[in-house]
PQR file of N, CA, C, O and H, with PARSE charges and radii, in Angstrom:
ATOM      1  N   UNK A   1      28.586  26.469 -76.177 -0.4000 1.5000
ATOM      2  CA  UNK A   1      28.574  25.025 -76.225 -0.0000 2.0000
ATOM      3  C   UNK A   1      27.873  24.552 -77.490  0.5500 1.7000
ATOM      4  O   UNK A   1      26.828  24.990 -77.971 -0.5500 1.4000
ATOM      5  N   UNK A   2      28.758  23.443 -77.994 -0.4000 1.5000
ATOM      6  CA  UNK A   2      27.791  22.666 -79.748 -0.0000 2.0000
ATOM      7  C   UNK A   2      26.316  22.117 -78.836  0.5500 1.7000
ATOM      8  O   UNK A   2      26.052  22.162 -77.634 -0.5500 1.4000
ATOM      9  H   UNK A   2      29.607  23.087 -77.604  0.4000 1.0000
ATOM     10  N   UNK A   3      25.582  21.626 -79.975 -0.4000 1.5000
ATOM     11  CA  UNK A   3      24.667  21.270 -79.517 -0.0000 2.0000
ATOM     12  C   UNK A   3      24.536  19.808 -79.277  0.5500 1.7000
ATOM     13  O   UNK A   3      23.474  19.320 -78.892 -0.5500 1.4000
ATOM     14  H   UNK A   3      25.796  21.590 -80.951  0.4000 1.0000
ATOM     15  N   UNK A   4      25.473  19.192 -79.472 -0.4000 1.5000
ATOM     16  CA  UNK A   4      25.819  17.780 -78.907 -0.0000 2.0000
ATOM     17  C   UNK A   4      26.452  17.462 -77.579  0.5500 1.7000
ATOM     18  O   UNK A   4      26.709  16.371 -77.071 -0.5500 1.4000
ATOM     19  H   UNK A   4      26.337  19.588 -79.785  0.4000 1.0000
ATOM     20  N   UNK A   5      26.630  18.629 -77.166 -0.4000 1.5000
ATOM     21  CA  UNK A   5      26.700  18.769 -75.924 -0.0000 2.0000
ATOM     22  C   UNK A   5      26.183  19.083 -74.408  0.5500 1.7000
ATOM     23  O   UNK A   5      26.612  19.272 -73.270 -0.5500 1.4000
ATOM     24  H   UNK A   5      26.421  19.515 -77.579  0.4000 1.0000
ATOM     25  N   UNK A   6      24.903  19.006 -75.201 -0.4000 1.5000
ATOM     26  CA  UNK A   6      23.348  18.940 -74.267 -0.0000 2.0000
ATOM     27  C   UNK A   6      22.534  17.221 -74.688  0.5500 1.7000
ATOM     28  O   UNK A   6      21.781  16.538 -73.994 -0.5500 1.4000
ATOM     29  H   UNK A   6      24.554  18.852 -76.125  0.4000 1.0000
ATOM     30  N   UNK A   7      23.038  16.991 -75.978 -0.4000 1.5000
ATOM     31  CA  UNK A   7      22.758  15.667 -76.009 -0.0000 2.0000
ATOM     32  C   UNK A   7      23.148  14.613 -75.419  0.5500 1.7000
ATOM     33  O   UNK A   7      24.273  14.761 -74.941 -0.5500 1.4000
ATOM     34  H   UNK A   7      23.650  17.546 -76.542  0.4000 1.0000
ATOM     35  N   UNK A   8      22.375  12.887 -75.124 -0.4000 1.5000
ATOM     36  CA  UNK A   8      22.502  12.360 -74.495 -0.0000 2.0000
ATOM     37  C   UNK A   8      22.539  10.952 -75.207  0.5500 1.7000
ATOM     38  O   UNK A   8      21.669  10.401 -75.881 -0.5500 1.4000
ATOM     39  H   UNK A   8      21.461  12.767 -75.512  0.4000 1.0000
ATOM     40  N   UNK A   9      23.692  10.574 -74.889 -0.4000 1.5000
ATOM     41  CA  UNK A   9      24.672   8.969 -75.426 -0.0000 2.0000
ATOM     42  C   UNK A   9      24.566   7.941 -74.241  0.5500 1.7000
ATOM     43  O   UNK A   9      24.596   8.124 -73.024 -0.5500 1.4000
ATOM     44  H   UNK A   9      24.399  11.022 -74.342  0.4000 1.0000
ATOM     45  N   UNK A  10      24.444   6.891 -74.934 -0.4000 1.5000
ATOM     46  CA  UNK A  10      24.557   5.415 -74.290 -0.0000 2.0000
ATOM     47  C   UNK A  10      25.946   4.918 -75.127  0.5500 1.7000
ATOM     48  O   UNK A  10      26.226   4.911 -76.326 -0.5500 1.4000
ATOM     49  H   UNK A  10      24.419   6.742 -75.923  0.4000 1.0000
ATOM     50  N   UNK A  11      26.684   4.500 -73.893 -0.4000 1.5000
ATOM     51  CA  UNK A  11      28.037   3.821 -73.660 -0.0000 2.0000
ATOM     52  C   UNK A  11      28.191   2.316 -73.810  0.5500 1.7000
ATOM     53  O   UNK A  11      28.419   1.812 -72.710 -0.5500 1.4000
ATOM     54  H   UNK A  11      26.456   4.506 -72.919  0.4000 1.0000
ATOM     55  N   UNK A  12      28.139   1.303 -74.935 -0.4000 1.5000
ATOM     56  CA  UNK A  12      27.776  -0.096 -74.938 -0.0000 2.0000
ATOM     57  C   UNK A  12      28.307  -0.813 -74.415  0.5500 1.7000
ATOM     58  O   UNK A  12      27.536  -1.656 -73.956 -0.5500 1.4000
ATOM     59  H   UNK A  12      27.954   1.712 -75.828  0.4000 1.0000
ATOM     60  N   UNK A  13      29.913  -1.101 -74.048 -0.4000 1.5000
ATOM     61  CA  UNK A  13      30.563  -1.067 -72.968 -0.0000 2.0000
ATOM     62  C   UNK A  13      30.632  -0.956 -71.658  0.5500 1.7000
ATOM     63  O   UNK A  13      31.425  -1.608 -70.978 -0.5500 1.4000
ATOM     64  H   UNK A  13      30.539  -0.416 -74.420  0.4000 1.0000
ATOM     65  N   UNK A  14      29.602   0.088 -71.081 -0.4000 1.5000
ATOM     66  CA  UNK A  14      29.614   0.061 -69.516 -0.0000 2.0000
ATOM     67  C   UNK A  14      27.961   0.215 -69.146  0.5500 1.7000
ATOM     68  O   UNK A  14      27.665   0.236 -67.952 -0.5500 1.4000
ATOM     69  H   UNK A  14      28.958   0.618 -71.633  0.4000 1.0000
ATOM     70  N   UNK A  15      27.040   0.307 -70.017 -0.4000 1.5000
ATOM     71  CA  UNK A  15      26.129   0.449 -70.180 -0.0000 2.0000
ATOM     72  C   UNK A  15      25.431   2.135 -69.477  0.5500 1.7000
ATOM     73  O   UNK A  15      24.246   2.386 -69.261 -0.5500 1.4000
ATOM     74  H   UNK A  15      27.281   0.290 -70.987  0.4000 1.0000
ATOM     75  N   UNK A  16      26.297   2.798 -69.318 -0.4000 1.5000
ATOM     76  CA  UNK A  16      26.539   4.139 -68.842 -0.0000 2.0000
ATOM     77  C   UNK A  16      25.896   5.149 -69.547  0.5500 1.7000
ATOM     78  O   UNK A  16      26.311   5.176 -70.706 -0.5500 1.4000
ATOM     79  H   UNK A  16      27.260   2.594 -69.494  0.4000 1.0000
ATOM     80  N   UNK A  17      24.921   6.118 -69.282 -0.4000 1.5000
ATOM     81  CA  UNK A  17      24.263   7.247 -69.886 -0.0000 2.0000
ATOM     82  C   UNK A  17      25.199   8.261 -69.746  0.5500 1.7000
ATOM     83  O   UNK A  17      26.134   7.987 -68.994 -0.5500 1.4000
ATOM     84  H   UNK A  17      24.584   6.096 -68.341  0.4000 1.0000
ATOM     85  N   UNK A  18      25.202   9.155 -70.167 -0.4000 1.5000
ATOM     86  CA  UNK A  18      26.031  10.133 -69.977 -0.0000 2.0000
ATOM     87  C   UNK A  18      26.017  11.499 -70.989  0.5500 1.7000
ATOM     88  O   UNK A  18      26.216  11.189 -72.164 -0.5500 1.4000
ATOM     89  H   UNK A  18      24.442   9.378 -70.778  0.4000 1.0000
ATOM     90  N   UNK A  19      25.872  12.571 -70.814 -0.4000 1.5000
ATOM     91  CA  UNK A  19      25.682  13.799 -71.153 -0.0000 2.0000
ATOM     92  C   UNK A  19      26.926  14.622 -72.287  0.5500 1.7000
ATOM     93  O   UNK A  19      27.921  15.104 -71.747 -0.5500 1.4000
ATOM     94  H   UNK A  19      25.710  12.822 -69.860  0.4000 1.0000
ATOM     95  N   UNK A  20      26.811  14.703 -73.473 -0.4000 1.5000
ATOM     96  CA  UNK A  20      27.991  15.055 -74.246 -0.0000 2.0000
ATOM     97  C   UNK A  20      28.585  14.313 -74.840  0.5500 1.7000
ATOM     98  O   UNK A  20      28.116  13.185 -74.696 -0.5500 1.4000
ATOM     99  H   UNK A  20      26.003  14.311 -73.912  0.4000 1.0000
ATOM    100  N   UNK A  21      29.324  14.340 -75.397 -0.4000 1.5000
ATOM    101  CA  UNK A  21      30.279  13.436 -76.218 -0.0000 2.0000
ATOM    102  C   UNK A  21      31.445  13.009 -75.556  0.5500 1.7000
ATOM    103  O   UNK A  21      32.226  13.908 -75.248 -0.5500 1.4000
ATOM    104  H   UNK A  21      29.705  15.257 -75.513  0.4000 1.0000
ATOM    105  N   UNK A  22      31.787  11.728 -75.231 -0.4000 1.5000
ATOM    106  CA  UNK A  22      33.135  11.111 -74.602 -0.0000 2.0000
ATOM    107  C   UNK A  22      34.026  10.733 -75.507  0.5500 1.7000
ATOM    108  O   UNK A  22      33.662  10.905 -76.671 -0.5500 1.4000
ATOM    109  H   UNK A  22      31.152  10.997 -75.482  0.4000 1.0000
ATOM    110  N   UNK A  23      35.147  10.242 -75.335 -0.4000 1.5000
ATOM    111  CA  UNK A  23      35.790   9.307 -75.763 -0.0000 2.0000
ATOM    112  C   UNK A  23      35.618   7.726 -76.020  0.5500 1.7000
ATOM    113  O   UNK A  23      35.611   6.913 -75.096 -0.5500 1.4000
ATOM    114  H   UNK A  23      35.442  10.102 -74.390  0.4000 1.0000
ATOM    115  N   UNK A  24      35.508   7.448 -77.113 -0.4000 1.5000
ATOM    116  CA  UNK A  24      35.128   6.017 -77.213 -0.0000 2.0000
ATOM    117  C   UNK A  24      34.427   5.424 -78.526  0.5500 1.7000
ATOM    118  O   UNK A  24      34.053   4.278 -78.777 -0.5500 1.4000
ATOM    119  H   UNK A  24      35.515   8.109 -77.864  0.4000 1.0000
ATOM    120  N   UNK A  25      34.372   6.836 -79.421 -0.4000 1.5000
ATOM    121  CA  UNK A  25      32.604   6.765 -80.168 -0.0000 2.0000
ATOM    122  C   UNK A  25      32.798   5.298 -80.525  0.5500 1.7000
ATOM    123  O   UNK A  25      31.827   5.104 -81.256 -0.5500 1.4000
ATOM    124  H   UNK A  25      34.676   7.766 -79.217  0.4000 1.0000
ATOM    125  N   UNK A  26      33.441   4.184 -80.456 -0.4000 1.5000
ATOM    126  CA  UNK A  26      32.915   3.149 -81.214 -0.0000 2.0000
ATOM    127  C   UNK A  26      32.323   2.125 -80.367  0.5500 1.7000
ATOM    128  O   UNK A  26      32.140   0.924 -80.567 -0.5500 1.4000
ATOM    129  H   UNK A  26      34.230   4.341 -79.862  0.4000 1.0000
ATOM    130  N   UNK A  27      32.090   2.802 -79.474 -0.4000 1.5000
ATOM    131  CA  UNK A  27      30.786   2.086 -78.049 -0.0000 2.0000
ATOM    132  C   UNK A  27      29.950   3.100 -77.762  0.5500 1.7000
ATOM    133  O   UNK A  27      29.278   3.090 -76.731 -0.5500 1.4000
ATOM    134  H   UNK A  27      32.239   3.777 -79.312  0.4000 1.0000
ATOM    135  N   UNK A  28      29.909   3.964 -78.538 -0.4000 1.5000
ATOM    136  CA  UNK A  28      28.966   4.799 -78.246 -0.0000 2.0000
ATOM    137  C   UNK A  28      27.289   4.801 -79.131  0.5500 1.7000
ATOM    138  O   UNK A  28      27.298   4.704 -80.358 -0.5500 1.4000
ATOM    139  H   UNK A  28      30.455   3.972 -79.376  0.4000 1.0000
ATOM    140  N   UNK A  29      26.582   4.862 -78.734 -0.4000 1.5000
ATOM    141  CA  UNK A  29      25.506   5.148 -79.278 -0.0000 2.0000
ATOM    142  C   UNK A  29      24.789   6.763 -79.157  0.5500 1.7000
ATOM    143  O   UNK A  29      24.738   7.264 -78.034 -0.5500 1.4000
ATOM    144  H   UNK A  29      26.575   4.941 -77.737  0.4000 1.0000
ATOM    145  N   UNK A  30      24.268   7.509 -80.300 -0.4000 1.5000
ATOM    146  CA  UNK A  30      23.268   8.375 -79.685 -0.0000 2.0000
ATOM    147  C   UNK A  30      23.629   9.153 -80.667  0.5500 1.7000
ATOM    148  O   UNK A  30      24.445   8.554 -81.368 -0.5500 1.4000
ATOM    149  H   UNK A  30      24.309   7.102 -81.213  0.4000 1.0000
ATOM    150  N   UNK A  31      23.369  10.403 -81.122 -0.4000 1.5000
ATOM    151  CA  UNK A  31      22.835  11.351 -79.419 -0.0000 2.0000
ATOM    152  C   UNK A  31      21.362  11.114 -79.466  0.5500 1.7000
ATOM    153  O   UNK A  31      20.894  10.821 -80.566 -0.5500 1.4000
ATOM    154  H   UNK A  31      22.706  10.889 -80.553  0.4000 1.0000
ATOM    155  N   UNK A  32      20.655  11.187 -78.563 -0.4000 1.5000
ATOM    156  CA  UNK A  32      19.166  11.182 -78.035 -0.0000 2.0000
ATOM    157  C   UNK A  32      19.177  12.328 -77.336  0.5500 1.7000
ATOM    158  O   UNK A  32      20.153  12.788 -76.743 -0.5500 1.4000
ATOM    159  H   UNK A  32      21.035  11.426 -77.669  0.4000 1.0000
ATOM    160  N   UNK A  33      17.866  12.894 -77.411 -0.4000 1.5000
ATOM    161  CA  UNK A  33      17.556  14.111 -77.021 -0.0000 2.0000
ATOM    162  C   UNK A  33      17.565  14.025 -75.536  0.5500 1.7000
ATOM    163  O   UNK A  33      18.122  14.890 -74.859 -0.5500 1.4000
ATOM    164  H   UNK A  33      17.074  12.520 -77.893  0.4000 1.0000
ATOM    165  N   UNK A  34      16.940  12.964 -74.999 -0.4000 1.5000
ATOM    166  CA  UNK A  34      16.938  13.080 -73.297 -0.0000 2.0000
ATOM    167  C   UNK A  34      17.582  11.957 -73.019  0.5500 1.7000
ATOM    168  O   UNK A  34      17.700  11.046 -73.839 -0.5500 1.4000
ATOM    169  H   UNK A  34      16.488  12.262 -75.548  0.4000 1.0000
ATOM    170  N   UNK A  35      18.223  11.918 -71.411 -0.4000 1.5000
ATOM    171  CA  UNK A  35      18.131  10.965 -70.627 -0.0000 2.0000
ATOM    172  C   UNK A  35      17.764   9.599 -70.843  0.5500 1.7000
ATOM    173  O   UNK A  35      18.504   8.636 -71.047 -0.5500 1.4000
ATOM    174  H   UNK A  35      18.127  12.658 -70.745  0.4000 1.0000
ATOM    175  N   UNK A  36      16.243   9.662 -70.753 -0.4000 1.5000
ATOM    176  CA  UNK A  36      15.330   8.922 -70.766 -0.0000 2.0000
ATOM    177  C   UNK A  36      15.399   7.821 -72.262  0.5500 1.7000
ATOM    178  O   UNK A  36      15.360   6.592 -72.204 -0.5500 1.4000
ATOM    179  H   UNK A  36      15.642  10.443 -70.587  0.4000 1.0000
ATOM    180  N   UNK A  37      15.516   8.714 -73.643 -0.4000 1.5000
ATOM    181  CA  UNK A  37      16.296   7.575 -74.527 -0.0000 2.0000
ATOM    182  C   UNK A  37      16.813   6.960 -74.329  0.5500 1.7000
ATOM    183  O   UNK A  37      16.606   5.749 -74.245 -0.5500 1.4000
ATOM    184  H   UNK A  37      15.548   9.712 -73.690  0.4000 1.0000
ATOM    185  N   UNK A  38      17.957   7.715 -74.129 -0.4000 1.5000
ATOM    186  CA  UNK A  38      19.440   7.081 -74.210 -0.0000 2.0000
ATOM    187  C   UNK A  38      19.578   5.731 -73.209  0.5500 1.7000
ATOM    188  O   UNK A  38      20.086   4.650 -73.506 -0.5500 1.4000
ATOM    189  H   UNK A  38      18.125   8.698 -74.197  0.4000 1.0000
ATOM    190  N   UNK A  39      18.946   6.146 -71.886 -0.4000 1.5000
ATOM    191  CA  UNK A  39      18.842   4.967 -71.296 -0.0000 2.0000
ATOM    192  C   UNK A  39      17.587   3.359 -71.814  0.5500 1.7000
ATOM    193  O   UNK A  39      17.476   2.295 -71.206 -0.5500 1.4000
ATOM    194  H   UNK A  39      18.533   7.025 -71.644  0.4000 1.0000
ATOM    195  N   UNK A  40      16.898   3.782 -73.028 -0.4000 1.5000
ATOM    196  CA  UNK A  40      16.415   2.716 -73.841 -0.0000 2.0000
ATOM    197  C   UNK A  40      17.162   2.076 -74.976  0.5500 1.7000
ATOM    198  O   UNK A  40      17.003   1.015 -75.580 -0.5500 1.4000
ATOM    199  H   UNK A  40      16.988   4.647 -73.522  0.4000 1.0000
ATOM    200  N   UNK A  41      18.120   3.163 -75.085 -0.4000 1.5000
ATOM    201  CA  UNK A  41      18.920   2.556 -76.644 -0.0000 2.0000
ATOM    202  C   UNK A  41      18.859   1.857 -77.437  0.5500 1.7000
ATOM    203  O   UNK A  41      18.483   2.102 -78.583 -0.5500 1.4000
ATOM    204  H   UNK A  41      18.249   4.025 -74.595  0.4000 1.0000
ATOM    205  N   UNK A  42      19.264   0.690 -76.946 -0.4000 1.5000
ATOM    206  CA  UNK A  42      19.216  -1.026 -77.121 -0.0000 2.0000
ATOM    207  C   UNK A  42      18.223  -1.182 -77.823  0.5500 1.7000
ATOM    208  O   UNK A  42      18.190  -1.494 -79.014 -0.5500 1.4000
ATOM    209  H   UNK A  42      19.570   0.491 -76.015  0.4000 1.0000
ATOM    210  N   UNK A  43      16.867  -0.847 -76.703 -0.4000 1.5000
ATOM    211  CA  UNK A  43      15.247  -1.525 -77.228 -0.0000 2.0000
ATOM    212  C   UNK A  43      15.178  -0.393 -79.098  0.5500 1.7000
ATOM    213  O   UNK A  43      14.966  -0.819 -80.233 -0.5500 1.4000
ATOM    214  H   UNK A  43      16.893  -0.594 -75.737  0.4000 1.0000
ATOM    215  N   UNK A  44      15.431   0.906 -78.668 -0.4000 1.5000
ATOM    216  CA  UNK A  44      15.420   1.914 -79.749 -0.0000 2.0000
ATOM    217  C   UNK A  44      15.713   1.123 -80.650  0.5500 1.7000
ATOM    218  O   UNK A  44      14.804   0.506 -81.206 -0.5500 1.4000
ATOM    219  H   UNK A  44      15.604   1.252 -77.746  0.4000 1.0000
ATOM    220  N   UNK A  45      17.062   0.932 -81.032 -0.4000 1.5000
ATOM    221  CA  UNK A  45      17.572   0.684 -82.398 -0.0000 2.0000
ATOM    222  C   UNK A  45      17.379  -0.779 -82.391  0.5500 1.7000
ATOM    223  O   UNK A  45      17.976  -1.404 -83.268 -0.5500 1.4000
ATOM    224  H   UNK A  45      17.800   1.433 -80.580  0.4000 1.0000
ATOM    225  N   UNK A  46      16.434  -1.623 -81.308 -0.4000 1.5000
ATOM    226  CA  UNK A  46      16.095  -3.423 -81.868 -0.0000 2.0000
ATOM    227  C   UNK A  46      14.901  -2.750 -82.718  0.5500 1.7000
ATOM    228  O   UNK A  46      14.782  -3.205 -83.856 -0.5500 1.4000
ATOM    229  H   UNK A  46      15.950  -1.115 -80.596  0.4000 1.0000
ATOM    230  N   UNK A  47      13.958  -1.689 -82.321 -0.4000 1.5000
ATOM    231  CA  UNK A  47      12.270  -1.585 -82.657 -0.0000 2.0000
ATOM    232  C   UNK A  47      12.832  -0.715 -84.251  0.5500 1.7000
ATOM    233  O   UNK A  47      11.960  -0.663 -85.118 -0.5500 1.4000
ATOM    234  H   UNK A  47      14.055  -1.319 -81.397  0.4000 1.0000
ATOM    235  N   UNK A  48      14.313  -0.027 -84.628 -0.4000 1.5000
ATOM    236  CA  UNK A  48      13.913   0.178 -85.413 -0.0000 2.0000
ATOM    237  C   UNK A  48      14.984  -0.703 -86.747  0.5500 1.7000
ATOM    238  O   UNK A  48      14.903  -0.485 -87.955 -0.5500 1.4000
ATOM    239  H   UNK A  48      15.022  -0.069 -83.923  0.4000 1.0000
ATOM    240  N   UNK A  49      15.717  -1.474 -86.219 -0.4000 1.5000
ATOM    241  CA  UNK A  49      15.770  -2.714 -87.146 -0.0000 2.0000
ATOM    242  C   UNK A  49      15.066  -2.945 -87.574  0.5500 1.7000
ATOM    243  O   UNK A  49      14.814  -2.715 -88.757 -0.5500 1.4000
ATOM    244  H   UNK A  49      15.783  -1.651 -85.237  0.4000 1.0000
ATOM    245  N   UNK A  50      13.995  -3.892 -86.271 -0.4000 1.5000
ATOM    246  CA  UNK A  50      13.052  -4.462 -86.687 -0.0000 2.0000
ATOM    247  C   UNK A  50      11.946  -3.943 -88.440  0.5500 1.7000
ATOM    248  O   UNK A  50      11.522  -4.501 -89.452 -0.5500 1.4000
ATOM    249  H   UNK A  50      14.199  -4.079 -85.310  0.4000 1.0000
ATOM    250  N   UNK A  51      11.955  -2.353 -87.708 -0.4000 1.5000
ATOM    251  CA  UNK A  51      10.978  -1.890 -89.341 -0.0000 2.0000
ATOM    252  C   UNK A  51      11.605  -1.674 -90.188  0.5500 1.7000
ATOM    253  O   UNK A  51      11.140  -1.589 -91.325 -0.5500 1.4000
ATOM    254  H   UNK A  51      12.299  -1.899 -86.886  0.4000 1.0000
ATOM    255  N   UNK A  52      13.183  -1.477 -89.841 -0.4000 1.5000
ATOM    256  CA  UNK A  52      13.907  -1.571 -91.307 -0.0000 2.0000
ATOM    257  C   UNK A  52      13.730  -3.229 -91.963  0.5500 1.7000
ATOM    258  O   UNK A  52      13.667  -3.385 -93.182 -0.5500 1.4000
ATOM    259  H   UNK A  52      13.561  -1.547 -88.918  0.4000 1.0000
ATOM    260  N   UNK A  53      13.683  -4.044 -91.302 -0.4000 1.5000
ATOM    261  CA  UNK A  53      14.098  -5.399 -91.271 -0.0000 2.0000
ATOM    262  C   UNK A  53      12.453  -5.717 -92.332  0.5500 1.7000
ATOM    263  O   UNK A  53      12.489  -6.145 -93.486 -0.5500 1.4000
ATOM    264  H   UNK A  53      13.734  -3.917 -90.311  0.4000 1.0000
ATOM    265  N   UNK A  54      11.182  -5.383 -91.582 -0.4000 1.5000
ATOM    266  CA  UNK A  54       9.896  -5.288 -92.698 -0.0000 2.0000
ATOM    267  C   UNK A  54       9.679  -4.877 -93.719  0.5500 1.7000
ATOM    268  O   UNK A  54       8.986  -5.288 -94.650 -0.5500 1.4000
ATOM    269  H   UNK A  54      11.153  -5.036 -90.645  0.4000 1.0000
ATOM    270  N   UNK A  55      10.541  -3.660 -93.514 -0.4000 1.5000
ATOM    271  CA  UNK A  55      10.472  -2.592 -94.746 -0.0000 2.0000
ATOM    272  C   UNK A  55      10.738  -3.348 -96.060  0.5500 1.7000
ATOM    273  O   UNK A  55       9.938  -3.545 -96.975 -0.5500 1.4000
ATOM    274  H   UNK A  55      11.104  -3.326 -92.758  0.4000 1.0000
ATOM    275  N   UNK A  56      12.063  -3.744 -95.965 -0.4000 1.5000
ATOM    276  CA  UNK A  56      12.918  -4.288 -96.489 -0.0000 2.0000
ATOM    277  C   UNK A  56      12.283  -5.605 -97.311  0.5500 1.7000
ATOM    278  O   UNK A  56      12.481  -5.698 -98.522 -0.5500 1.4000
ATOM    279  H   UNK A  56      12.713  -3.584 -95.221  0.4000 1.0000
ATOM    280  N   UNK A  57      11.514  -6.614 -96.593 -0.4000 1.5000
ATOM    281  CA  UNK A  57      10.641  -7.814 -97.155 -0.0000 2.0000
ATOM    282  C   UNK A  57       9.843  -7.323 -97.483  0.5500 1.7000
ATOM    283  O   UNK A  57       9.879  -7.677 -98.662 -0.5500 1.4000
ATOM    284  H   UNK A  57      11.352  -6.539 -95.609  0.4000 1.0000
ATOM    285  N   UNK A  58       8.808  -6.542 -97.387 -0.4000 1.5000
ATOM    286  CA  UNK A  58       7.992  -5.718 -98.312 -0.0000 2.0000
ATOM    287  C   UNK A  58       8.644  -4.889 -99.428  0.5500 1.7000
ATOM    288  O   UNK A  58       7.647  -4.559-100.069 -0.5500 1.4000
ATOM    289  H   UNK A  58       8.779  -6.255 -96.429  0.4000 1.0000
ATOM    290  N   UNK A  59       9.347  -4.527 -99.849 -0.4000 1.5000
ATOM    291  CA  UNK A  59      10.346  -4.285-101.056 -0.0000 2.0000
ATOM    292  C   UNK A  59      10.661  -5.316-102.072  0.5500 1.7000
ATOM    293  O   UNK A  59      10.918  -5.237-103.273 -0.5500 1.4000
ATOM    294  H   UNK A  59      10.157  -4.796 -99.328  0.4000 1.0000
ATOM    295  N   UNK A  60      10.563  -6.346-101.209 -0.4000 1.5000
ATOM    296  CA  UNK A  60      11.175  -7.799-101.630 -0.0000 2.0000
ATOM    297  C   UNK A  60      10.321  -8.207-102.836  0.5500 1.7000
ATOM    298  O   UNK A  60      10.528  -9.278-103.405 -0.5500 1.4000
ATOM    299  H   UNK A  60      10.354  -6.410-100.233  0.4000 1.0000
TER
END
């Protein structure tokens, strides 16, 4: 088995966790190492906008 196939994706669409790679990637988010990410996703990639989003005005 690849190793993306122990990894773990959030489904943006059904809001669905799920183990491996599905069909869909353009509602897909991830891979995250556990479960437990994947079911944060959302908050994940708002907290790391957000420091791209600082980064970015501090560059400024």
């Amino acid at each position: 088995m690849a190793v993306e196939d122990y990894k773990w994706y959030y489904d943006l669409s059904t809001g669905e966790v799920s183990q491996g790679k599905t069909p869909g990637f353009e509602n897909r988010m991830g891979p995250y190492d556990t479960e437990e990410e994947a079911r944060h996703a959302i908050s994940i990639a708002s907290a790391r906008t957000h420091a791209a989003d600082r980064w970015d005005e501090e560059e400024d």
